[in-house]
N, C-alpha and C positions, 0 to 999 in steps of 0.2 A: 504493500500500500504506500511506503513511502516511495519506491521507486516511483509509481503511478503516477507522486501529486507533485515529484520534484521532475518527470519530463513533461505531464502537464502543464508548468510554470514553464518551463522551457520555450512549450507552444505561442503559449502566452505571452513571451517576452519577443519572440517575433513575430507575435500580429502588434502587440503593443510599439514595439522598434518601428514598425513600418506608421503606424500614427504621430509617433512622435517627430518622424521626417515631416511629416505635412505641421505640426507645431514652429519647429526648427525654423522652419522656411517662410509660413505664413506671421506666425506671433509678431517677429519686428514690422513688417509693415502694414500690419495693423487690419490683418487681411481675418475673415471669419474661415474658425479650423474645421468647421463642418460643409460650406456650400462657398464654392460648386464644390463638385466632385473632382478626385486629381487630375489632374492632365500634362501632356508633356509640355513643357516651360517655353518650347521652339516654336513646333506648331499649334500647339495648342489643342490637341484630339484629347478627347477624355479618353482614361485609358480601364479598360477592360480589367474585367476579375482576374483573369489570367495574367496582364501583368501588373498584376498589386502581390504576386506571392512573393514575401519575404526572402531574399535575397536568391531563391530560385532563377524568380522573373527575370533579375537582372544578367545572370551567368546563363541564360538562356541564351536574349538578346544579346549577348556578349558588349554590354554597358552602354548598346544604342536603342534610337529609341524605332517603335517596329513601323513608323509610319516615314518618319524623315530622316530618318537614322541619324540623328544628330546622338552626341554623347551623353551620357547620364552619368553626374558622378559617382562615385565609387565609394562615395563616403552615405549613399542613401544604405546600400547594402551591411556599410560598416554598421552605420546604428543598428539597423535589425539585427545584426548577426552580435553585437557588443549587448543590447538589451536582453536578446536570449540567454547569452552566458554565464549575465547579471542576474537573469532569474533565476537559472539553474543554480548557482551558487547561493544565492540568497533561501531559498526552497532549503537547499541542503542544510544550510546553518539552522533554518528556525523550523523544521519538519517535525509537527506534532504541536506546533504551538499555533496560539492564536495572530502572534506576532505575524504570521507570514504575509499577511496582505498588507497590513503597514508599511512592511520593509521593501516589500516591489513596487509598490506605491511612491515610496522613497525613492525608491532604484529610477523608478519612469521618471520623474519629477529632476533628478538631478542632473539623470542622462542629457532632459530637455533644456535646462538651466543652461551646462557646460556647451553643448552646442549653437543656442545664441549666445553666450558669453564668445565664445571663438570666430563669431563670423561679425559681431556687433559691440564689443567690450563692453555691453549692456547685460546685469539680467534684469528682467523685468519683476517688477512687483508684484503687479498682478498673480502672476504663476507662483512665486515665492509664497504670498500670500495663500493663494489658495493649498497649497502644500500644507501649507504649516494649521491649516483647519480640517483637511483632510487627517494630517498627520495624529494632533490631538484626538480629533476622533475614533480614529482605528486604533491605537497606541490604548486609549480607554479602556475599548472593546474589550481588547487582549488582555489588559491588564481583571478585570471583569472575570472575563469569560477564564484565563485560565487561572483566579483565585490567588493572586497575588500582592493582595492588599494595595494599603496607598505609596509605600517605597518607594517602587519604582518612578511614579508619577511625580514623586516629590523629586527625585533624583533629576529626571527628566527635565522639570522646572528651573531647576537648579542647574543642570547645565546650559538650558537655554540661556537663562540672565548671565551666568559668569562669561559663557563663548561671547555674547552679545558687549557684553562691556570691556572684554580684552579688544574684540576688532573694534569697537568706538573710540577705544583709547589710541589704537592706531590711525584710527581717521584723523581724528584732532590732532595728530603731532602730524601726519605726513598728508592730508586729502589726496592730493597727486599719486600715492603710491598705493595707497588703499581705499579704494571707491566708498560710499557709501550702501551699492550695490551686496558689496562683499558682508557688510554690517549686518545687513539685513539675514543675508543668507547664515552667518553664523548661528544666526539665534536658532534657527529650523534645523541645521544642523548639531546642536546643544542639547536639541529636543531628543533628539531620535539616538542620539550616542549615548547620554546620560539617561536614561531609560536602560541602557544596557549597566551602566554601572558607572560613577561620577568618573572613574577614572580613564573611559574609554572618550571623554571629553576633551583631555588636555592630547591624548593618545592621538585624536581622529585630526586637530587642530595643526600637530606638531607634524604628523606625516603630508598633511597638504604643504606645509612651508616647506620640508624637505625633499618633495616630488618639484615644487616651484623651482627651488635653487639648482638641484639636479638637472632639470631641463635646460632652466636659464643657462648655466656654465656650458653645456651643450652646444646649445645654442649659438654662444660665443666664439665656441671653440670652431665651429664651423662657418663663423666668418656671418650668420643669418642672424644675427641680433648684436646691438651693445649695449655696452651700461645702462642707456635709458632709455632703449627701445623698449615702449608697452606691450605688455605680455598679460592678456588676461588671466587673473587669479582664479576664476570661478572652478574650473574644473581640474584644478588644482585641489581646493579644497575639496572636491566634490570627490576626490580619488582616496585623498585621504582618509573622510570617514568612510568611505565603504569599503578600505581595507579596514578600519575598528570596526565595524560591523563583522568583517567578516572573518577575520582573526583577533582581535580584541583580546578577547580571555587571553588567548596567548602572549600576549605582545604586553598586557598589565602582567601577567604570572613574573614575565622577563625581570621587567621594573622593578615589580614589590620583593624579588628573591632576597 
């Protein structure tokens, strides 16, 4: 049964993947994610059930499109096929709890975050916003449903407010290097780490600044960024907690030995 509900999730992560392109793409300009229906971006053909299957359709058509064979990037098939892996993993970790729709919920939400962070150095409010009400509610649920008392909730809170006031703090000294964008997102991300345990808080925060610096020095080294070339933080962070999420326990055991 758990094999069952963790390739179910699987499914789920790339039908979910392939909606989250049409978020990605549509949310910055301000476009509705429901109507129309997709189409190709060239000619403009609405495209058929057949090619909306998650990253099938694409390695069918071999990355064009079947009417003007213009290109289709490669990064539509990457969300689906990164969102699916993200569920499977996620399933895996929280399999038997009530946590699991939280945390794919999490999983879609950040996925979409870091992909307009990447094409717009924006994340939007709105979606943050609604995360973080989605989140408190499902996060509830589970706490409820699997008999948990209020701990964790309190924990959860509590990371919210501390994550939120370290990146504030950063705002005020630097604007320019830490958006307000990012403040926002801390707090949603405090929520859902601290819920796991206060310490998977500082855990989930300190692996986004160390995936940043990592890249960045990369980056340099290759001659494709310098000193103050902007580099969006969002999926950064967003990399960070969903490794506390998904090794946490181990990664606090490291710590606290």
């Amino acid at each position: 049964m758990d094999l069952f509900v963790v390739v179910v999730c699987g499914v789920l992560g790339l039908l979910v993947g392939s909606f989250l392109n049409v978020v990605i793409w549509r949310v910055p300009r301000g476009e509705s994610i429901v109507q129309p229906p997709s189409a190709c971006p060239s000619c403009h053909r609405q495209l058929t059930p057949v090619d909306l299957v998650p990253v099938v359709s694409w390695l069918a058509l071999r990355g064009k499109c079947r009417t003007c064979k213009a290109s289709i990037s490669a990064r539509y098939p990457v969300v689906e096929a990164l969102t699916g892996v993200l569920f499977v993993l996620v399933a895996w970790r929280f399999v038997g709890s009530w946590a699991v729709p939280a945390y794919l919920a999490f999983t879609a939400f950040l996925v979409a975050l870091s992909g307009i962070d990447l094409d717009t150095y924006k994340l939007p409010r709105k979606i943050i916003y609604l995360g973080g009400v989605v989140g408190v509610a499902l996060l509830g649920l589970a706490t409820w449903l699997d008999d948990l008392g209020w701990d964790p909730l309190w924990k959860a809170a509590l990371g919210a407010v501390v994550a939120f006031a370290f990146f504030l703090a950063l705002h005020l000294i630097s604007p320019r290097s830490m958006g307000f964008g990012d403040v926002r997102l801390s707090a949603y991300l405090g929520w859902h780490l601290g819920w796991l345990g206060f310490l998977h808080v500082p855990a989930g925060l300190f692996l986004g600044f160390v995936y940043g610096a990592v890249v960045g020095v990369a980056l340099m080294a290759v001659k494709k960024a310098g000193r103050k070339t902007a580099i969006p933080f969002g999926p950064f962070m967003a990399a960070g907690a969903l490794t506390a999420v998904l090794v946490g326990r181990e990664i606090v055991e490291i710590w606290t030995v």
